[in-house]
N, C-alpha and C positions, 0 to 999 in steps of 0.2 A: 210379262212385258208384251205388249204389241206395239206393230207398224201397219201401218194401213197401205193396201197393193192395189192399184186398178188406175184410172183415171177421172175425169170429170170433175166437178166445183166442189168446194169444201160441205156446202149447204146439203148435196144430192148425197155426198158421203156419208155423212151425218145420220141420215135416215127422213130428211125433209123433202125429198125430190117426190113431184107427184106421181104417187102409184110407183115407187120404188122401195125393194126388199131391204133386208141390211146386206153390208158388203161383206168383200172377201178381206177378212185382216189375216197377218201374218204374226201367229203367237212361239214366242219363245217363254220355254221352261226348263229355270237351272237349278238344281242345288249346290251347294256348298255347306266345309262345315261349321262349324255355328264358331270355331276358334282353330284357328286364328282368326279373327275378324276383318283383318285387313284385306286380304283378299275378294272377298264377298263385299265389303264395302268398294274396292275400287273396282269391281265391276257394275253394281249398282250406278254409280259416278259415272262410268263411259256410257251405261247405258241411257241414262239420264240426259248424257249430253244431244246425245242422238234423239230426242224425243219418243223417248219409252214410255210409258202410260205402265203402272205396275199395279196388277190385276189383284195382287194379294202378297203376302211374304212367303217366303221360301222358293215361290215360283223360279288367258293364262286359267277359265274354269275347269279344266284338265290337271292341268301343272297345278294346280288347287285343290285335290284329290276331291272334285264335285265332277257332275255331269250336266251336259246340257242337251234336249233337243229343240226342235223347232218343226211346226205347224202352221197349214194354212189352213183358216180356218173361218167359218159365218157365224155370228153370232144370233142366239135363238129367236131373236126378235130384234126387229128397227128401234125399241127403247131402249135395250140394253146398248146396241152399235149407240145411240144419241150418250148414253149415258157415260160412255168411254170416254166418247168425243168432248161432251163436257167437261170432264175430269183434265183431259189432255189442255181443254181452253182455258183453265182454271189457273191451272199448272203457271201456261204463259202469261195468263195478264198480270199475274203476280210479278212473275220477271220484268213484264214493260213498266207495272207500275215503280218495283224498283230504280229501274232507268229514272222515270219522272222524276222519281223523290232527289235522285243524284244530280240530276241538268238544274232542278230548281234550285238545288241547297250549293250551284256551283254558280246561279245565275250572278248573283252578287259580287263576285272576284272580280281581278282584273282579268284585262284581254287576251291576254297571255294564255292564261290558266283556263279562262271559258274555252280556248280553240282548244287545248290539251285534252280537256275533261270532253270537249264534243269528239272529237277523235276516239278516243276511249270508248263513248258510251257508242259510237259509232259502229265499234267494230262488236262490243256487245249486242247491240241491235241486229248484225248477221250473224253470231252466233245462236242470238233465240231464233230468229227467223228460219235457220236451216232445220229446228223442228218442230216449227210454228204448223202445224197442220189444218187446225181448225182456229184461225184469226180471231183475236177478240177485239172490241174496241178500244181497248186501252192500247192497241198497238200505234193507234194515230195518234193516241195523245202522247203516248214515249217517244214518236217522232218529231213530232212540231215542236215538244220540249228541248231535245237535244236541236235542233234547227234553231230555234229562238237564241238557244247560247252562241250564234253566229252571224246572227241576224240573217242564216240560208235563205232564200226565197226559192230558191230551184227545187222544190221539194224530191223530182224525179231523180237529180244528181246525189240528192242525199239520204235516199231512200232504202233502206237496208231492205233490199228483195230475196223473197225467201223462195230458195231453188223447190223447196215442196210445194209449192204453190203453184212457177213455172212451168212444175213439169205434170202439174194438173190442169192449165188452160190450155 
């Protein structure tokens, strides 16, 4: 599992900033044992939520007769640090493009039911958003889709802003 620690734009993170190294990420490493499974699974899931990026497998984990530490740490090279961040971008556009698939397949309903289903995908959009780290473009189109089912025009009012991002400008 990692989380990226430092500041400045998602691009310079990445390892695209000119004449800059890779950064400083924060790795967490837990085992657990292989059964019961639930356990291990619903840590996997919270870490998931939190925008965890899982480097490899095996990488309440106490009360789970497993162990965990945690490292800061650089990675060996600016492609490896790009290649994380990919994985992590990858991760999200999947989730926005799910948004899309849901706002279009709800575009057709009544009025009612579009302002429901935009509420909904609404608050989904700040849920990806809080571990949206490296932004893909599918994230504008997951917006304007759920927007459309309201016919929003205010795009900033409806704008699921992702505090990792915030607390990067």
């Amino acid at each position: 599992m990692t989380g990226r620690v430092g500041g400045g734009d998602a691009e310079r993170r990445a390892g695209h900033g000119q004449g800059q190294g890779a950064g400083r990420w924060v790795l967490l490493s837990y085992r657990l044992p292989r059964e019961p499974s639930t356990p291990r699974i619903g840590v996997w899931r919270k870490l998931e939520r939190l925008g965890a990026a899982r480097l490899g497998d095996g990488l309440e984990i106490g009360e789970a007769g497993g162990n965990a530490a945690g490292w800061l740490a650089t990675p060996a090279s600016a492609a490896q640090e790009r290649a994380v961040a990919q994985a992590m971008r990858t991760a999200r556009a999947a989730e926005y493009q799910a948004v899309v698939v849901q706002a279009r397949t709800a575009a057709g309903g009544a009025a009612a039911q579009r302002a429901r289903t935009a509420r909904r995908l609404r608050a989904e959009l700040r849920r990806i958003a809080r571990r949206d780290f490296f932004p893909p473009a599918e994230r504008d189109a997951a917006r304007a889709a759920v927007n459309a089912l309201t016919g929003d025009t205010n795009t900033e009012a409806a704008q699921a802003t992702s505090p990792a991002i915030q607390a990067r400008s």
